[in-house]
N, C-alpha and C positions, 0 to 999 in steps of 0.2 A: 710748215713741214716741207723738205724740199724735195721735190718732185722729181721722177724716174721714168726712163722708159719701160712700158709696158715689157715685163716677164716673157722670154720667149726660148725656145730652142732653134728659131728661122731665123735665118740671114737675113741682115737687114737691107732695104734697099739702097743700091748704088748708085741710083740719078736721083737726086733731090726732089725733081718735080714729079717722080713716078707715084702711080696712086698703088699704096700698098693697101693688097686686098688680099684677105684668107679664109676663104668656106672652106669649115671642116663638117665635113655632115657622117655620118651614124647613129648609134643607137647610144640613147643612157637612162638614165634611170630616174625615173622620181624625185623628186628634193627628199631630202630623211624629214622627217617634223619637228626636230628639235632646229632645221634650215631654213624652214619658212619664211623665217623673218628677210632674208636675203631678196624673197620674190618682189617684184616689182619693175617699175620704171625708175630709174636711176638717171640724176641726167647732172653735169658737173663742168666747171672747166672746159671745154673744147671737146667733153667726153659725154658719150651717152652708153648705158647701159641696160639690160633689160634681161631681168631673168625671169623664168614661167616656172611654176610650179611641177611642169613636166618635165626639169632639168636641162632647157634648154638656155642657150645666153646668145644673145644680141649683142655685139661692142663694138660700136662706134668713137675716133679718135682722131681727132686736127693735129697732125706734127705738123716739124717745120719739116721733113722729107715728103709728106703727102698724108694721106689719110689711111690707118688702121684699121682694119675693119676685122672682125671675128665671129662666124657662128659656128653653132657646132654645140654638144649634147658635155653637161660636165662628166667628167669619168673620175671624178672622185675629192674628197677634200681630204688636203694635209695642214689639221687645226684649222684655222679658220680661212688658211688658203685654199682655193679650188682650181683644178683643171679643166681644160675644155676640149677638146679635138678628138683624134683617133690613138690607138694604141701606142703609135709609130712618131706621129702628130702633135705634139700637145701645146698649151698655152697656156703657162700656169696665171693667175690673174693675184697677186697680194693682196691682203683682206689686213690694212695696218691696223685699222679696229670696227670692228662688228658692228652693226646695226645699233643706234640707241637713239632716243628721242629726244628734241633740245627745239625749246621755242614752236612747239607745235606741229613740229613736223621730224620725217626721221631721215638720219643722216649714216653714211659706210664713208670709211677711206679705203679707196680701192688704187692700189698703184700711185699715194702719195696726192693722191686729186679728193677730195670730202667731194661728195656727190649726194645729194636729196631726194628722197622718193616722194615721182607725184603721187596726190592723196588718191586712195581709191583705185591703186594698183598692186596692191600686195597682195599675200594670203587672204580667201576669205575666212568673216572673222567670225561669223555665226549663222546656223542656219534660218533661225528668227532674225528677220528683218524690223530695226527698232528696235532689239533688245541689248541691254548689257554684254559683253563678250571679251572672251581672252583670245590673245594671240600669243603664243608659246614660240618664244625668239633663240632660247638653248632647254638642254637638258642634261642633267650629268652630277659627275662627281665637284662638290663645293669646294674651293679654299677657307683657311682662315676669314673669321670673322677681322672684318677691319674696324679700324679705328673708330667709325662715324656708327655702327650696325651691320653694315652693309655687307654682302656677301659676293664673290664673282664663282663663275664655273670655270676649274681648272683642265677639267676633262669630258669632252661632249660623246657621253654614252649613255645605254639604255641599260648595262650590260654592268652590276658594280659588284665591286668585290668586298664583302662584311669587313668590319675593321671597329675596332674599340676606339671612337674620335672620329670616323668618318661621316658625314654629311651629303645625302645628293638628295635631287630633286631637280628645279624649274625654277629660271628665269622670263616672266613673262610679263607683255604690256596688259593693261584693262583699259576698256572701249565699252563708254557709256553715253547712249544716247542724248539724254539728260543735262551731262555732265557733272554727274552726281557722284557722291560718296556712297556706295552703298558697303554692307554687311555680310562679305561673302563667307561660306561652308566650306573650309578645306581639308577632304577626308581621305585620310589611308584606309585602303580596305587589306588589309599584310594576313602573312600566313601566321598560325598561332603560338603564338609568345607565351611562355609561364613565367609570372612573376614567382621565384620560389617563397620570399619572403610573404606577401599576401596570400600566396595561394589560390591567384585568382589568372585566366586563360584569358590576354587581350588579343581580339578580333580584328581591331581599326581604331585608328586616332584622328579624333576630331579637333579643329580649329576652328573658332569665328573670329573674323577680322574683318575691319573696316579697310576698304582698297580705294582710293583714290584714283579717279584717269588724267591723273598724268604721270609721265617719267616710265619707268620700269619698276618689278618688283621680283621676291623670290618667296619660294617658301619648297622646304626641305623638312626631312625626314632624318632622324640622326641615331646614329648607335653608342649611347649613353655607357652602357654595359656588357658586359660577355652575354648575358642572359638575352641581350637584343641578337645578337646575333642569328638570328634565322633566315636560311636561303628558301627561297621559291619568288612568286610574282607578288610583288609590292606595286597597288594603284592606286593613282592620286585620284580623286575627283573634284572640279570646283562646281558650287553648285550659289544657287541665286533663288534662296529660298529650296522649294523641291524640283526648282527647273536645273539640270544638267548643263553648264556650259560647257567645259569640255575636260577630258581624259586622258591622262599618261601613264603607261606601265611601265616598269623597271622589272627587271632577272636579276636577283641578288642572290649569291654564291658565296658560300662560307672557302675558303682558300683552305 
């Protein structure tokens, strides 16, 4: 992939050997949790990066004019790009593809450079130390099923709008101490659905599936029929026997 300067609205520097240096400091906000996957130590090419779970970022960067440097609070993502600096300020950072796992370890292209996160600097992944655990890497509205099974998220929200065909939920890693295949509980707790034909008021849908740790995975909720269609809070829960690993809520709204 060929490689870019760093995204910016600031003039670039005029003497070649000048060390470009930019602290933007402020307030921001939180990573969202469907972001998480982004936290960590990043480190690539001539490039180091490091984002905390309190929305801050670190960017470190070897040109051939001097070295980039960036901190400062993100004030927002445009899809899977993010901003960083002040109002006035900003430095948008490209995100050419998201967070995924390959060969053991996970990998961002950020600004044309693949960059690796060291282990054991990301989102924490569970609050039992040594236990099985998910890390929840997006959340949102699905695309089309492809070719292989597989599914991607076309739109990262919590917020989905009913639709006769539409799919959302979670794409997330599993983290097993073990390294084991285990049999996880994946439960909709939804607001109440009449099937007219049965005649029978569904509460929650349940799944069990075997999850493997590796790679990534998804599992989604989907509105088959008009009669699905009911707005309020729809929550996933995955669970590991009757232990709760972790929990996502969606606001589903009939249009």
């Amino acid at each position: 992939m060929a490689r870019r300067p760093l995204s910016s609205n600031l003039p670039s520097p005029r003497i070649p050997a000048l060390l470009a240096a930019l602290v933007l400091l402020g307030c921001g906000a939180p990573l969202p949790e469907e972001r998480h996957g982004y936290a960590g130590q990043w480190d690539g090419e001539r490039t180091s990066l490091r984002i905390t779970l309190d929305g801050f970022v670190s960017y470190e960067r070897q040109a051939a004019a001097g070295r980039v440097h960036v901190d400062g609070p993100i004030r927002g993502f445009q899809g899977d790009d993010f901003s960083v600096g002040l109002p006035l300020i900003q430095t948008t950072f490209r995100v050419e593809r998201r967070p995924w796992f390959e060969k053991g370890r996970w990998r961002m292209v950020v600004d044309g450079t693949e960059l690796v996160r060291s282990p054991d600097t990301g989102a924490p992944r569970s609050a039992d130390v040594g236990a099985p655990s998910i890390e929840i890497l997006d959340a949102g509205v699905f695309g089309p099923q492809r070719r292989d099974g597989s599914r991607g998220i076309v739109e990262s929200t919590t917020r989905i709008p009913a639709a006769v065909g539409r799919s959302f939920g979670v794409w997330f890693a599993y983290h097993d101490p073990d390294d084991a295949t285990r049999v996880l509980t994946f439960r909709w707790d939804i607001p109440p659905i009449r099937d007219p034909r049965a005649g029978r008021v569904q509460r929650e849908l349940v799944v069990h599936s075997a999850v493997e740790p590796r790679g990534t995975h998804w599992v989604s909720a989907d509105f088959e029929t008009r009669h699905d269609l009911v707005g309020g809070r729809w929550t996933l829960s995955v669970l590991d026997g009757e232990r709760l690993i972790t929990r996502k809520a969606f606001q589903v709204h009939v249009p």
